[in-house]
C-alpha positions as a printed NumPy array, in Angstrom:
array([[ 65.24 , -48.622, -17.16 ],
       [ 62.222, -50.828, -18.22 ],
       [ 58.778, -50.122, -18.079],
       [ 55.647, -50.927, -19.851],
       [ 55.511, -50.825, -23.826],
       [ 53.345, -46.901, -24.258],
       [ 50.537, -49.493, -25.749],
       [ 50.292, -51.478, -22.162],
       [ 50.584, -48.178, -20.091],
       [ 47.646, -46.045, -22.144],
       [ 46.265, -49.029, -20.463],
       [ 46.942, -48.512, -17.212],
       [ 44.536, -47.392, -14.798],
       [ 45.568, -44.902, -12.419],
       [ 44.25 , -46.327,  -8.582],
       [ 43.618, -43.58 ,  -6.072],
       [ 44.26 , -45.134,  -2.344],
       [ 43.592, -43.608,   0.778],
       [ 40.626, -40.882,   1.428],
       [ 41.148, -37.264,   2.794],
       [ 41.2  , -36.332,   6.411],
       [ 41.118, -33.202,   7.933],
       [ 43.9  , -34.28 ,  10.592],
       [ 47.752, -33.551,   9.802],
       [ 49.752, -36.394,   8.075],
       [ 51.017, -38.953,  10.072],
       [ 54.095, -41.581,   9.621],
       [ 52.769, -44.479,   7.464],
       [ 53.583, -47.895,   8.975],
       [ 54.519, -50.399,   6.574],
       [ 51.63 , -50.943,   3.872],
       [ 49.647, -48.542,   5.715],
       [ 47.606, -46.413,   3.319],
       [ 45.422, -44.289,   5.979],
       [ 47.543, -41.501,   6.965],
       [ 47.394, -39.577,   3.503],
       [ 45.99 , -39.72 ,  -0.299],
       [ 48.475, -40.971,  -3.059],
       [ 48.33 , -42.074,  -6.381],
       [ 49.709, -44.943,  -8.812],
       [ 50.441, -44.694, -12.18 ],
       [ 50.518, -47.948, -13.259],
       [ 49.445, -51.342, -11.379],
       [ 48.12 , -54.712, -12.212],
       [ 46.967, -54.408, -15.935],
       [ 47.05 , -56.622, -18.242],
       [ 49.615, -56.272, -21.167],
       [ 48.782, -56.716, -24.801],
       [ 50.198, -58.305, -27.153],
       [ 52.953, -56.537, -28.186],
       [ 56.843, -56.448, -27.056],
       [ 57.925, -54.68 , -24.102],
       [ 59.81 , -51.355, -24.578],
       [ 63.385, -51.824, -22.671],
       [ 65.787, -48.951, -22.01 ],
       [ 68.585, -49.351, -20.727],
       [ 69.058, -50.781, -17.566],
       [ 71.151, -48.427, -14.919],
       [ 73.603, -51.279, -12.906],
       [ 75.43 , -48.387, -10.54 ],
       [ 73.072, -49.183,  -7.02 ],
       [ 70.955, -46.337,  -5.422],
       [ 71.826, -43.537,  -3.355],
       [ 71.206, -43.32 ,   0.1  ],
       [ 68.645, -41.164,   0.454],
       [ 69.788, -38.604,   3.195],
       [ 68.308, -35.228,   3.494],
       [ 69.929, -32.133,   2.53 ],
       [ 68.798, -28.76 ,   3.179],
       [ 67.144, -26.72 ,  -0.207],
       [ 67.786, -29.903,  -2.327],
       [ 63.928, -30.791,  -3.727],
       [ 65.43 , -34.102,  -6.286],
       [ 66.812, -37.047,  -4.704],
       [ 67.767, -39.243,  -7.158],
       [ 68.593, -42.199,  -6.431],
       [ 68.253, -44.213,  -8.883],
       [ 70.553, -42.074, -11.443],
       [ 67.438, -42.015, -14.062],
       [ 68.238, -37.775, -14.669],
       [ 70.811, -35.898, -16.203],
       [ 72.078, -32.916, -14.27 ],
       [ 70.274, -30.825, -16.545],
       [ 67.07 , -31.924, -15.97 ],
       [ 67.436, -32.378, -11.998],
       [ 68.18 , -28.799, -12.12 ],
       [ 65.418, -27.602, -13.927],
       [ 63.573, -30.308, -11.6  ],
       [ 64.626, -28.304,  -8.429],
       [ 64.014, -24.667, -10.351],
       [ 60.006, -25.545, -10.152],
       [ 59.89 , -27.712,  -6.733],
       [ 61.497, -24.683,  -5.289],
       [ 59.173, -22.285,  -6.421],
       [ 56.667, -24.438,  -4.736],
       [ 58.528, -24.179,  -1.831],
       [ 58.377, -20.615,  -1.49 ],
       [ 55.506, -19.095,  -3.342],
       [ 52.661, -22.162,  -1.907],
       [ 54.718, -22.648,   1.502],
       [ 54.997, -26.514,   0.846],
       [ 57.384, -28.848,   1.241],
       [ 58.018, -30.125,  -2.192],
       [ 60.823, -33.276,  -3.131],
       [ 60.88 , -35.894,  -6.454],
       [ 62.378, -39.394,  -5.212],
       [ 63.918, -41.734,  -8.08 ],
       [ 64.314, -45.415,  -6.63 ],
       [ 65.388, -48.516,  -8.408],
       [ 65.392, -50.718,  -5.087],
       [ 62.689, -49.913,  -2.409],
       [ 64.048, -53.272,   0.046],
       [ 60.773, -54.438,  -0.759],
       [ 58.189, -52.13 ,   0.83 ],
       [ 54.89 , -50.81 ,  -0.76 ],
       [ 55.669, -47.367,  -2.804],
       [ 52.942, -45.401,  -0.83 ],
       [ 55.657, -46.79 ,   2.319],
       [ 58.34 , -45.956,   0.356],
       [ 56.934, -42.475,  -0.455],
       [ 55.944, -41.891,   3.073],
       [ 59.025, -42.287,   4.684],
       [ 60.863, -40.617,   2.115],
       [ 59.017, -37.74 ,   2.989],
       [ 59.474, -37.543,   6.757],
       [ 63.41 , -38.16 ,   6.344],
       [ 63.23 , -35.049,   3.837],
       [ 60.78 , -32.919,   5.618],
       [ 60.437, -34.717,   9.012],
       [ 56.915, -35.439,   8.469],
       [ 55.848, -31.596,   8.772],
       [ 54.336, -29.276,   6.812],
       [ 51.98 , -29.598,   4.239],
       [ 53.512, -30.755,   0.862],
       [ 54.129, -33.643,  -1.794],
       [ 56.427, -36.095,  -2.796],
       [ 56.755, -37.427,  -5.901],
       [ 57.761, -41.349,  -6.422],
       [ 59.634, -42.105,  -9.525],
       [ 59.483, -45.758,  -9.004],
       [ 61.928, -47.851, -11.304],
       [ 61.894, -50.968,  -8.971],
       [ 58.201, -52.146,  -9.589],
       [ 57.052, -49.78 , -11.728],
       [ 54.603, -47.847,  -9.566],
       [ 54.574, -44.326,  -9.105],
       [ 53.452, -42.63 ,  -6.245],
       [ 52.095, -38.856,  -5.527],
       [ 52.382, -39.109,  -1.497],
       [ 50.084, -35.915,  -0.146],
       [ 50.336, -34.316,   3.267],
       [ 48.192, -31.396,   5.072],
       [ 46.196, -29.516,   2.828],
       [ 47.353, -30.967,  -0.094],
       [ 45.054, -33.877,   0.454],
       [ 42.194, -31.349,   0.587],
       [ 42.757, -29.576,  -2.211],
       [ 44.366, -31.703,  -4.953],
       [ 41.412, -33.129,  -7.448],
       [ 41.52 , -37.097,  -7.5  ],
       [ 40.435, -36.943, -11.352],
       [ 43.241, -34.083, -12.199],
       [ 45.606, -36.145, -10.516],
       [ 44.656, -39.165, -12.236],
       [ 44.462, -37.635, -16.132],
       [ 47.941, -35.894, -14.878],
       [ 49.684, -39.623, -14.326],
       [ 48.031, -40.924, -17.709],
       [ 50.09 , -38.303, -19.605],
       [ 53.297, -38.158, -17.211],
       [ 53.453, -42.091, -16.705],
       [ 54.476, -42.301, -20.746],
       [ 56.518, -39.224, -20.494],
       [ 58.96 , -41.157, -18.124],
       [ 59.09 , -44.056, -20.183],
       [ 60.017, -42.236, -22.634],
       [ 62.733, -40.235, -20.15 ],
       [ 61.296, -36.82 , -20.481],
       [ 61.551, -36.407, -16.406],
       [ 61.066, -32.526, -16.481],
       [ 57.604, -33.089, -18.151],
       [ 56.438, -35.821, -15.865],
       [ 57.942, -33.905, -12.888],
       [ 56.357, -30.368, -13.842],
       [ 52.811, -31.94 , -14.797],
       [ 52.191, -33.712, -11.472],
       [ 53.847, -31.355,  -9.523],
       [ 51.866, -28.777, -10.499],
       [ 48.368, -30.172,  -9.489],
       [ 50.33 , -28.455,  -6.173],
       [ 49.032, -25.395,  -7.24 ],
       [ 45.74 , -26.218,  -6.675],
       [ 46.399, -25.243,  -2.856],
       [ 45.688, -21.96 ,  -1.837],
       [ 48.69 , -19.463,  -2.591],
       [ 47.899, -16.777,   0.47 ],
       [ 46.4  , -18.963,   3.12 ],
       [ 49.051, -21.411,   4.515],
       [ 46.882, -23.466,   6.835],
       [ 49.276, -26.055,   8.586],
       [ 47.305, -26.641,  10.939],
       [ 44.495, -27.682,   9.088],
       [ 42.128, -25.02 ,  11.263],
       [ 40.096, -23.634,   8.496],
       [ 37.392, -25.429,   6.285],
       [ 37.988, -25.235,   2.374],
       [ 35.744, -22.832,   1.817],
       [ 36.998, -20.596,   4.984],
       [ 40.267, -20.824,   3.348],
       [ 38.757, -19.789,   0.167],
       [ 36.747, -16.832,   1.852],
       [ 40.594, -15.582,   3.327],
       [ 42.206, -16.361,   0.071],
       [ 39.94 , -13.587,  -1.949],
       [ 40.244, -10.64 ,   1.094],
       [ 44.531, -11.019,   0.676],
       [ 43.692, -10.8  ,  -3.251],
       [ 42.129,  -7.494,  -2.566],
       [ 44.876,  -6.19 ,  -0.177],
       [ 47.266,  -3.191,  -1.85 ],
       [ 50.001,  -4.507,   0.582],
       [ 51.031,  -8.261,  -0.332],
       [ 49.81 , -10.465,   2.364],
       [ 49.121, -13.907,   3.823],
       [ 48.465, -15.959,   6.414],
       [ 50.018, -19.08 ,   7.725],
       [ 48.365, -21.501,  11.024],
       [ 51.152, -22.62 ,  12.94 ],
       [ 51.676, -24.871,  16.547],
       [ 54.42 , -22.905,  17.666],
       [ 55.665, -25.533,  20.514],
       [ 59.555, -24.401,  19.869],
       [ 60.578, -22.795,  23.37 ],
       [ 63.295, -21.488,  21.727],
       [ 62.049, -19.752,  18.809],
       [ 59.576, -17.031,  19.543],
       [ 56.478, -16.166,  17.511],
       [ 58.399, -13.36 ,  16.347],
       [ 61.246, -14.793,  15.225],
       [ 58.952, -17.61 ,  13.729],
       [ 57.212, -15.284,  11.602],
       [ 59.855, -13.353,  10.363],
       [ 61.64 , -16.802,   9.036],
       [ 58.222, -17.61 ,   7.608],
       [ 57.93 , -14.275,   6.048],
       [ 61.047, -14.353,   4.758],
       [ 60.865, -18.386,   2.979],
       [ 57.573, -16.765,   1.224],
       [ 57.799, -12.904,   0.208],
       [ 61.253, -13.138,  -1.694],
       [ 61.579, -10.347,  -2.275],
       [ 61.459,  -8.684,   1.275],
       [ 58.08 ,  -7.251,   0.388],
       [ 54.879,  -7.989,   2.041],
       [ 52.914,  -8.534,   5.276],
       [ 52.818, -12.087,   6.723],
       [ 50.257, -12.846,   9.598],
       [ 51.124, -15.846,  11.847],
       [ 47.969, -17.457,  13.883],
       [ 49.39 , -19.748,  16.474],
       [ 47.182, -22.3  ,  18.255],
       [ 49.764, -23.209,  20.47 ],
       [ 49.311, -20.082,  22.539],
       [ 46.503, -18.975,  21.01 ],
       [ 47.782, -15.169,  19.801],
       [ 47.803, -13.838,  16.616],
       [ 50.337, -11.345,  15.387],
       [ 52.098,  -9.768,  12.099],
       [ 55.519,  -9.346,  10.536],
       [ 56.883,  -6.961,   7.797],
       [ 60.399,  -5.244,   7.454],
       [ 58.207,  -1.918,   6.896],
       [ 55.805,  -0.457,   9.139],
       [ 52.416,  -2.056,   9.386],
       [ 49.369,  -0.084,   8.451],
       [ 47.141,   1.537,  11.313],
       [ 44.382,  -0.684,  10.159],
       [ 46.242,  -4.163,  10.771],
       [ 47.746,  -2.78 ,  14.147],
       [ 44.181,  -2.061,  15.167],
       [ 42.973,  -5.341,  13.78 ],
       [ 44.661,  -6.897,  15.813],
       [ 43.66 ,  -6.613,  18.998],
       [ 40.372,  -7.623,  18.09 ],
       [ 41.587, -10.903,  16.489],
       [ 43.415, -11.896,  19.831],
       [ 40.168, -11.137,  21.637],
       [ 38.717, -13.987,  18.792],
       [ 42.125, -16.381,  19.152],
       [ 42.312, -16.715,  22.91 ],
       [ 38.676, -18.116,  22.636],
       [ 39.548, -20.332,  19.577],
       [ 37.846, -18.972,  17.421],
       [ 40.423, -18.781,  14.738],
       [ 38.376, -18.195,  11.475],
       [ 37.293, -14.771,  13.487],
       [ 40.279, -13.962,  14.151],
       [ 41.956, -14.498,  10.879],
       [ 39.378, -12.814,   8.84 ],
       [ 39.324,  -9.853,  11.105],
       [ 43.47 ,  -9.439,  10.429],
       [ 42.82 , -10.331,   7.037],
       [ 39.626,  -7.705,   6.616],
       [ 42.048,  -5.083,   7.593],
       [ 44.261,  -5.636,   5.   ],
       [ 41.487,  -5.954,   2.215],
       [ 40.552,  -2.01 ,   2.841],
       [ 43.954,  -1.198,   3.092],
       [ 44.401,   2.95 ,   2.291],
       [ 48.237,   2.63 ,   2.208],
       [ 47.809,   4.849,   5.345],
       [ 50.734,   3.673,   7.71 ],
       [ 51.04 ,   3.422,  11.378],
       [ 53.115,   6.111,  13.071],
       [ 55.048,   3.139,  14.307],
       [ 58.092,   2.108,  13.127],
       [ 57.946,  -1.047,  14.716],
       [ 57.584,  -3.975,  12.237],
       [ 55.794,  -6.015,  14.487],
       [ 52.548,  -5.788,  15.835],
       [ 51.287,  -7.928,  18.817],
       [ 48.301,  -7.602,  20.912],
       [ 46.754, -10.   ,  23.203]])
């Protein structure tokens, strides 16, 4: 691997592209920057006068990159040691579960000549077919450009200026072959996103998801919420929410309520019995969601939860649905 001599990249600005939009990620054409917000770690400076630092150059071709189901590091370009994919994959994972996003690092050595934000892009829709909200980490080792590619409401909620004082450090820490560093520090501007509120649908404003985010804090009963455009005829909300429930609360404890705009209902999942107040909730929120209004009806759920008694329903069913 070469790369920049640590003189030349304190040097190296880090450009932000793109802007932030309030519509989901969409599949990058080729050089098209539009669709999402990503960063570089190093471009177009000018080097000093000093020799280049040259490691060792890795002459085995890349991987194909082909997506494989819980695998977060994809590399390619055989820059890691087992060791440190694994601890890699230990973090991205707990992404995956605890903030509900789609997480995945990307080594590449040959990118066939596209841009890395393409690169990045489509890396991330053959990992995570484009859904979700998440990030995808470039470890570029063709031109020497690393990319943070940003979908959903990571976009919203990642600082440009954290991001960009997190590649100054991680940029030299990859020179220098320390990949769990690099990977950890930029990864984990990821937990800027909300850790309750799962908005994949991009419904709620920042501070909406903010305003949600502090009633689940206050609940007794672990909770969250997730937005979802449930257009699977197959898979019914139920079902849907208890696979969501499951990916997030680990440990089988918890309440997860699923707002779907695709039919415009609102219901909850838990493998215990729902308190009275949620069931009750409920059927107000329903009355909000088949209008549309879906901050109403989230915060009503979510109010619910936030005076929470441990009082249980009589019920023992462990889902509650009311339209």
């Amino acid at each position: 691997m070469k790369k920049f001599s640590a003189i030349a990249m304190t040097l190296a600005a880090a450009a932000v592209l793109g802007g932030c939009s309030m519509k989901k990620t969409e599949k990058a054409a080729e050089g098209d920057v539009t669709a999402a917000t990503e960063t570089t770690a190093a471009s177009g400076t000018t080097a000093v006068n000093t020799e280049p630092v040259t490691e060792p150059q890795n002459t085995q071709p890349d991987d194909k990159l082909t997506a494989e189901e819980g695998k977060y590091v994809y590399d390619l370009a055989h820059l890691m040691t087992d060791e440190q994919q694994k601890e890699c994959s230990e973090y991205l994972e707990e992404l995956y579960h605890r903030y509900m996003l789609n997480a995945a690092v990307v080594t590449v050595s040959d990118m066939d000549e596209k841009a890395p934000y393409s690169y990045a892009a489509d890396a991330y829709f053959k990992i995570y077919g484009g859904e979700g909200s998440g990030v995808l980490l470039l470890i570029n080792n063709d031109t020497y450009e690393d990319y943070l590619y940003k979908s959903g409401v990571c976009t919203h909620f990642i600082d440009a200026e954290a991001e960009k004082d997190a590649f100054y450090t991680a940029t030299r820490e990859i020179v220098d072959g320390d990949y769990v560093s690099a990977v950890n520090r930029i990864m984990k501007l990821a937990e800027s996103c909300p850790g309750s509120v799962f908005d994949e649908e991009e419904i709620f404003t920042i501070a909406e998801s903010a305003e949600l985010e502090e009633l689940l804090s206050s609940s007794k009963t672990p909770a969250a919420i997730v937005s979802v455009n449930n257009t699977d005829a197959k898979k019914e909300n139920e079902k849907l929410a208890q696979e969501l429930f499951s990916r997030h609360f680990t440990d089988g404890k918890g309440i997860m309520i699923m707002l779907d705009t695709s039919e415009k209902t609102i219901l909850a999942y838990s493998p215990d019995a729902l308190p009275s107040e949620l069931t009750a909730a409920l059927k107000k929120a329903n009355e909000s969601a088949e209008k549309g209004e879906y901050f109403k009806a989230a915060k009503a759920a979510v109010s619910s939860l936030s005076k929470d008694t441990a009082e249980e329903s009589t019920t023992q069913a462990t889902t509650a649905k009311a339209r």
